[in-house]
C-alpha atoms as one frame of an Amber mdcrd trajectory, in Angstrom:
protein
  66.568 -98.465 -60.093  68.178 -96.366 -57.256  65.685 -96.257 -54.378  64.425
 -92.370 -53.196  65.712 -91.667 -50.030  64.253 -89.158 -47.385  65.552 -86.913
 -45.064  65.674 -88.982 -42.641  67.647 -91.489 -44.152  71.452 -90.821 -42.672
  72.736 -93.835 -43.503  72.997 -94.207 -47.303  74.542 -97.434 -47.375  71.602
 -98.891 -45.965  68.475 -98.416 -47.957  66.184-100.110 -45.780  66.973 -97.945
 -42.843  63.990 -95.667 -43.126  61.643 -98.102 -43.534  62.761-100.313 -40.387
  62.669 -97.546 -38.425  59.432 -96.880 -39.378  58.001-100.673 -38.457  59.838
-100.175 -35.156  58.433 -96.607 -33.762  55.757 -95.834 -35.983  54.699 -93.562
 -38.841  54.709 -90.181 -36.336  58.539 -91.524 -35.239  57.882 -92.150 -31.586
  56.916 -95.495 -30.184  53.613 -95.945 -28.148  55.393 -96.920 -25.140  56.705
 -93.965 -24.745  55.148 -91.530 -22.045  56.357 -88.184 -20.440  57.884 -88.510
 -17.389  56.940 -85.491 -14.750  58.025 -85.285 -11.274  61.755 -86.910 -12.084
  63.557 -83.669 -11.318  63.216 -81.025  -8.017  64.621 -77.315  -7.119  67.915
 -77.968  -4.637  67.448 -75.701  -1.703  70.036 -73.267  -0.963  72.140 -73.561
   2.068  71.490 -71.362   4.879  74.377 -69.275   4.502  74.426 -66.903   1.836
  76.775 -64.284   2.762  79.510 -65.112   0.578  77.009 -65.310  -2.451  75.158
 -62.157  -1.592  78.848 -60.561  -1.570  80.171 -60.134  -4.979  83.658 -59.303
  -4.211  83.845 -62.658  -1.800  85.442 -64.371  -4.425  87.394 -62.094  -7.093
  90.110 -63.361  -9.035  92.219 -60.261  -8.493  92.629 -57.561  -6.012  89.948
 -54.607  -6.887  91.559 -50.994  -6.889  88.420 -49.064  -7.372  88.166 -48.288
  -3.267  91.616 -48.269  -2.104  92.275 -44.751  -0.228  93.441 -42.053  -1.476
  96.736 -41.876   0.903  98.622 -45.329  -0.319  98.303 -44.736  -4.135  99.495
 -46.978  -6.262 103.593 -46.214  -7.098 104.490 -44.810 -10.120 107.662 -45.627
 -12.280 108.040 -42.397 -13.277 108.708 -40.948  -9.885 112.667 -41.619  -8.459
 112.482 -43.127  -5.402 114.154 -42.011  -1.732 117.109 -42.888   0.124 117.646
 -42.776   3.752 121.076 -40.841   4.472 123.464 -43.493   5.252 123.813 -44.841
   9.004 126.581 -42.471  11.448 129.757 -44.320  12.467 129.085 -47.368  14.497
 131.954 -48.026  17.102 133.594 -51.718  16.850 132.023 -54.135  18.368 132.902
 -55.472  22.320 135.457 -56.899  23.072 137.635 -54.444  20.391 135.510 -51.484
  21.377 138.310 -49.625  23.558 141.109 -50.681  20.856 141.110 -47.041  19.096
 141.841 -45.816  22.237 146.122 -44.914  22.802 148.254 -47.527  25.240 149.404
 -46.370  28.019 152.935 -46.994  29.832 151.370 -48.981  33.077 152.675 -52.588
  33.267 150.600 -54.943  31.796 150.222 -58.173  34.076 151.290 -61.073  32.975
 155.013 -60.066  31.758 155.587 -57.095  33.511 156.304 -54.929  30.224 154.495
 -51.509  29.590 151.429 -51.560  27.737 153.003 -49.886  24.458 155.500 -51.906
  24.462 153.284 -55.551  25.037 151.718 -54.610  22.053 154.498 -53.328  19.727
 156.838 -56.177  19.905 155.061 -58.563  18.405 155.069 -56.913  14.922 158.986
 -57.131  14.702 160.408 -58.251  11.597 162.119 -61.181  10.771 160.131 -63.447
  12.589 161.253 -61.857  15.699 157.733 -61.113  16.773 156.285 -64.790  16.501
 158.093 -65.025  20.341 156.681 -62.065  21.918 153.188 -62.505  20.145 153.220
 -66.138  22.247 154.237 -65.183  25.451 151.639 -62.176  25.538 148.205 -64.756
  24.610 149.861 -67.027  26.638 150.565 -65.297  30.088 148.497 -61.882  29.571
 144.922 -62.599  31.037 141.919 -61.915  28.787 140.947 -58.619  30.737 143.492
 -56.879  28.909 141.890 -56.678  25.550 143.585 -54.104  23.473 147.287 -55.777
  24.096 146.186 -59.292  23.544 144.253 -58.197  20.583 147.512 -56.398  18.628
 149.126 -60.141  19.803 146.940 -62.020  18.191 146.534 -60.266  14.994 150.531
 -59.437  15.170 150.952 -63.011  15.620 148.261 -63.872  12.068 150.311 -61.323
  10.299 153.866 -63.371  11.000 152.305 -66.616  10.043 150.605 -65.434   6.968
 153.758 -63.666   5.877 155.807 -67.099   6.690 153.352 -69.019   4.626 153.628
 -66.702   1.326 157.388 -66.573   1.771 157.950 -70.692   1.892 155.293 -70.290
  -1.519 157.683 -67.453  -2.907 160.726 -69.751  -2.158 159.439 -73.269  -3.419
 158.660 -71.234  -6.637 162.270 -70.147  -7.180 163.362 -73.409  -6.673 161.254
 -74.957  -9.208 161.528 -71.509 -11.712 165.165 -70.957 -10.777 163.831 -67.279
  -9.990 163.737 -65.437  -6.806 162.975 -62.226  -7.469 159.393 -62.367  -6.428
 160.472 -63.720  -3.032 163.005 -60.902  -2.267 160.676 -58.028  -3.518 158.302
 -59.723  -1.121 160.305 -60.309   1.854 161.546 -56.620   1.732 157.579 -55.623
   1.443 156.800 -57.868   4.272 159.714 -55.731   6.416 158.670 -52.311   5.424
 154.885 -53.569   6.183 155.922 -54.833   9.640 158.019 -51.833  10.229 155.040
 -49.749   9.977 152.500 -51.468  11.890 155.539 -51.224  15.014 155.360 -46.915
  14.275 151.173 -47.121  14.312 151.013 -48.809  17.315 153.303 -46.958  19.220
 152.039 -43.976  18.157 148.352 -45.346  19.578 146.775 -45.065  16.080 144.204
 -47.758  14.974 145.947 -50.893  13.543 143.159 -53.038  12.105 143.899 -55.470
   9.674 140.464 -56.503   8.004 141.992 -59.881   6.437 143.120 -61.208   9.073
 139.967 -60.872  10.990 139.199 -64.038  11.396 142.533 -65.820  12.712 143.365
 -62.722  14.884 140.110 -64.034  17.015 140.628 -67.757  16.382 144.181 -67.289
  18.159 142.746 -65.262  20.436 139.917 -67.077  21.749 141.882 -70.613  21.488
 145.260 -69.732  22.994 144.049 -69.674  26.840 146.192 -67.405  29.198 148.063
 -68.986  31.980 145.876 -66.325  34.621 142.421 -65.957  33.507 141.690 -63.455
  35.784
């Protein structure tokens, strides 16, 4: 006969359970050693400063909105925001700051040549200009800026052209096809041409590509008078 079980039987595979615990704590289910304990726990005193607890935005999560003034409001996506005009014409920096200025006909030291002509030369064609372009970084001191400066560049502009050509002309050997090496030698001409008729003329001559070997040539080729 299956045995009645109680509510306080939670372990129905056992069937003595209730009644061993029962011979173990008693009928009231507490044991007689067992006694209240008073005294075991005490209030933790707070530390002196309470400043940040007595402030109840110390510690927010997020950035509260509700007091920010009145005259930085929040922007709004809907309004199209303002541009500055842009920035007025800057003048180049020194040294090539007097370089949009015209040459002159004084004699340039150095090689004894007039100014316009110093700086022309050395954007002849043919590779005629290579020659002049040296003997101006070479012997024309650094105080004259504008004439070593059309040198230099004149002198990037002969070697770049020089490089593209030999490219143009190893491809026709290969290709059998020298078209693109005329077209571009006759370009290269006209171009040169050109730059001769600006700079005689004293109108600006900048040539933003070759930026940075104009001022490697002239900052590493060192005039003979320094002055």
């Amino acid at each position: 006969m299956e045995t009645k079980r109680s509510k306080y039987d939670t372990n129905p595979l056992d069937p003595d359970f209730v009644k061993n615990t029962e011979e173990v704590w008693g009928e009231g289910g507490s044991g007689s050693d067992t006694k209240e304990v008073k005294g075991a726990t005490r209030e933790i005193g707070s530390s002196g400063n309470e400043n940040a607890r007595s402030n109840i935005y110390s510690e927010a999560p997020t950035r509260r909105y509700d007091n920010v003034p009145s005259e930085s409001p929040y922007p709004s996506v809907f309004v199209p925001p303002t541009y500055s005009p842009p920035a007025p014409y800057q003048p180049p920096p020194a040294p090539y700051r007097h370089l949009d200025q015209k040459l002159s006909t004084r004699s340039v030291p150095g090689i004894g040549l007039p100014e316009k002509w110093a700086a022309m030369l050395p954007y002849c064609p043919w590779y005629i200009g290579i020659v002049p372009a040296l003997l101006v970084l070479f012997l024309v001191p650094r105080s004259e800026v504008k004439v070593r400066f059309h040198a230099a560049q004149a002198l990037a502009l002969q070697v770049a052209i020089l490089v593209i050509h030999t490219l143009f002309s190893v491809v026709g050997l290969i290709t059998g096809n020298t078209v693109g090496g005329s077209l571009f030698k006759v370009a290269a001409i006209v171009f040169l041409i050109i730059s001769m008729v600006r700079v005689w003329k004293g109108e600006p001559h900048h040539l933003a590509p070759l930026a940075e070997p104009t001022e490697w040539f002239n900052e590493h080729i060192e005039p003979r008078n320094k002055s």
